[in-house]
N, C-alpha and C positions, 0 to 999 in steps of 0.2 A: 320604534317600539319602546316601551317604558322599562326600567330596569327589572319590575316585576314580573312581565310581560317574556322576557329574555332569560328571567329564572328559572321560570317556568318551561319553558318551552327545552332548556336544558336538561331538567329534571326530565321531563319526558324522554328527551331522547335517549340519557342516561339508560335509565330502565327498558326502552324499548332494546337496547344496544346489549343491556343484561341480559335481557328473555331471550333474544336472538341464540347468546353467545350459549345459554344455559341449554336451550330446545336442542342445539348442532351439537353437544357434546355426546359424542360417541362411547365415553368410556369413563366412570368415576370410581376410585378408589379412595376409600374410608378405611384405616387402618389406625388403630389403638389411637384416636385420635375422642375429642371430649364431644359430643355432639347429644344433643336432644333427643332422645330416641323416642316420644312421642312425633316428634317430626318428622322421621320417616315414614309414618302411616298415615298423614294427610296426604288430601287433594293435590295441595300446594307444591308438595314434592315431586309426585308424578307428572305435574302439570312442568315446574322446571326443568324435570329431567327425561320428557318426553319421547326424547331421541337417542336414549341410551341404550347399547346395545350390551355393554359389557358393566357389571353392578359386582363394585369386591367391597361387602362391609361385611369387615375381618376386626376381631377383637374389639368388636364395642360394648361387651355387655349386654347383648339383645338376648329377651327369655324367651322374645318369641318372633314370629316370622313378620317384617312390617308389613300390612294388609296394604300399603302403595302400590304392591309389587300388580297387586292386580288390574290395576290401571296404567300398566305397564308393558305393551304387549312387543313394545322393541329389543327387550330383554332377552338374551339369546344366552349370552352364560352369567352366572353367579356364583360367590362366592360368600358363604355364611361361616365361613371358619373360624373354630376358636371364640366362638360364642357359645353361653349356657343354655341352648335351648332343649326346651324337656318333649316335643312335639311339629309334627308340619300340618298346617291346616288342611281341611278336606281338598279347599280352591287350590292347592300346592298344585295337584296331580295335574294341571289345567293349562296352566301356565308352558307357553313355549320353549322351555329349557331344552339348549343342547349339548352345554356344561355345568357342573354342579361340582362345589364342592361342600363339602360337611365336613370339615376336616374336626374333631374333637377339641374343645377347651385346652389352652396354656394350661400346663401345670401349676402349682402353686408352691411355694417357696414354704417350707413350718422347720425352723431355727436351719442345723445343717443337711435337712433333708430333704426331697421334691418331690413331692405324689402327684397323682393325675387330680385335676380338678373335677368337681362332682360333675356328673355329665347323666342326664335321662334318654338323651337321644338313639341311645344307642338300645333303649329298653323298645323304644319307636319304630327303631329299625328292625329290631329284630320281628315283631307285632305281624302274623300275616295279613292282617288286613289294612295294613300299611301299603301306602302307592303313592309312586314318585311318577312325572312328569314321562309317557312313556316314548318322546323324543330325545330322551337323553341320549347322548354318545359318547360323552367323558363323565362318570361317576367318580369323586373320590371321597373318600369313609377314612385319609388317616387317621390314627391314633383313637379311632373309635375301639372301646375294647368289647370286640364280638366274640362269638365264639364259630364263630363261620360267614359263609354267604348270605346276609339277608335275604328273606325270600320276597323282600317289597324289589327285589334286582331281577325278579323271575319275567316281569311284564315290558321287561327292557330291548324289546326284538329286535333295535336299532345299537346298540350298544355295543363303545368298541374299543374304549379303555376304563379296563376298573381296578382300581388302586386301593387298598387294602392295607397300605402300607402302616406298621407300628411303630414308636419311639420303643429304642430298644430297652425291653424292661417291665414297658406297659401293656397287661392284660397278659394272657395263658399262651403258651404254644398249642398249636391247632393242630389237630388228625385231617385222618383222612375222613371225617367226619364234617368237615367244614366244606367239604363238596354236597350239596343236593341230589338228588337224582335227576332233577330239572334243568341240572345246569347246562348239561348238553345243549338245551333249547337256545341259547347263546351262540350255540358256533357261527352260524350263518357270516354273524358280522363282527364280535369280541377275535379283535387283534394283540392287543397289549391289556397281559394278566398282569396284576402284579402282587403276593400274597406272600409275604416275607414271614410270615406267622408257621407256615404250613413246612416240613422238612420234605426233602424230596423223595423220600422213604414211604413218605402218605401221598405225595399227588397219585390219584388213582390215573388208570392205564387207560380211560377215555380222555383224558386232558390229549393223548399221544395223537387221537384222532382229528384233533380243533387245529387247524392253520393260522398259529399262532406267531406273531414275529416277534412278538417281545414275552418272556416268562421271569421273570422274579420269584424266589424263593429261597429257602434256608441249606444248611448241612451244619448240623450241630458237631462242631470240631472235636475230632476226637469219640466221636459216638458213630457207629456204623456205618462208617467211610464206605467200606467194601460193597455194603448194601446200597448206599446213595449213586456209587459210581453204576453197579450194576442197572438198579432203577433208573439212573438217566440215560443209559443206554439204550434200555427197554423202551424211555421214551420217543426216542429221537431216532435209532435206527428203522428206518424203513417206513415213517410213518407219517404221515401228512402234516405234524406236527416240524419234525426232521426236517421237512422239503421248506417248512415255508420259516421256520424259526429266523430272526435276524441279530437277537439280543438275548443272553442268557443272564441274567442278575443272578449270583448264588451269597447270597448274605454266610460270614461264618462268625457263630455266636459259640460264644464261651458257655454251657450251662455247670453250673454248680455239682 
């Protein structure tokens, strides 16, 4: 063979040995790292990462959701955290998700202070005619500042952990308002609550009937102890909630 002939044939291999290793990968995380982000809504992408089961692109700046994802059907959980995006496409809802995260934008640094980053997602979420992917089973919304349960989470009949969770500081404390009346329709299969916004003074007394193993929530220190102790009792004594609980989170925040 000619030297050219052997260059060749190397370059080939090369690349064939790339596609190979690119197609088998099971798992890529993209994390505040500098990347092209038109290039995740090509062909080319989907086409590389064909085999990927698990997708974490986490703080890169994306405004909106790369359209790869739909040529994508080995994608089973995702991770879009800490990106600005103002919206989910229609084709979102479509897509085989059976983790999701949306966790809210990095704050932003302005001299010695740290506010949340502009974030519209959360106007999205709140949107009833919002619909998320309705095989989801792990939903997480940190650091989104809601003012309750979105109700794009009403369509979720598979749904079995949903995190709610706040950076402490950011967005309002929740009532008992931030339950739906819908929520109930959750119980079947929602195991691990987790709503650290919410004091235990407001979880309303049908949370008591869900066979929940894990609950997360607040008790604002120093503010109606007597009532939170009572209310958790109320929850847990005698009630389906009681028998199956396995983890209790009780966050205790200083308020002003």
């Amino acid at each position: 063979f000619s030297l050219e002939t052997v260059q060749r044939l190397r370059l080939v291999c090369r690349t064939w040995c790339y596609a190979v290793w690119y197609s088998s990968m099971r798992q890529l995380c993209l994390r505040h790292v500098v990347v092209a982000t038109p290039y995740l809504s090509t062909a080319a992408f989907s086409l590389q990462f064909a085999g990927c089961q698990e997708l974490y692109l986490e703080s890169l700046g994306l405004p909106e959701v790369p359209s790869a994802l739909r040529s994508m059907p080995s994608v089973t959980c995702l991770s879009l955290a800490r990106n600005p995006l103002g919206s989910l496409p229609l084709w979102f809802s479509t897509l085989p998700l059976q983790v999701l995260n949306l966790a809210g934008p990095d704050w932003q640094v302005h001299g010695n202070y740290a506010r949340p980053a502009p974030n519209n997602l959360s106007k999205w979420l709140a949107d009833p005619s919002s619909r998320l992917p309705p095989t989801l089973r792990c939903l997480c919304l940190c650091s989104q500042p809601l003012q309750g349960i979105p109700h794009c989470v009403r369509g979720l009949q598979q749904l079995h952990t949903l995190d709610l969770g706040l950076l402490l500081g950011l967005g309002s404390i929740m009532d008992s308002s931030a339950f739906p009346v819908w929520f109930q329709e959750l119980s079947p299969h929602l195991r691990d609550l987790r709503i650290p916004q919410v004091c235990v003074t407001h979880i309303p007394d049908s949370v008591g009937n869900m066979p929940l193993n894990c609950l997360q929530m607040n008790v604002y220190q120093g503010y109606q102890g007597g009532l939170a102790l009572a209310k958790l009792c109320r929850l847990v004594h005698g009630t389906a909630l009681g028998g199956s609980l396995r983890e209790l989170v009780l966050d205790c925040w200083d308020l002003p």
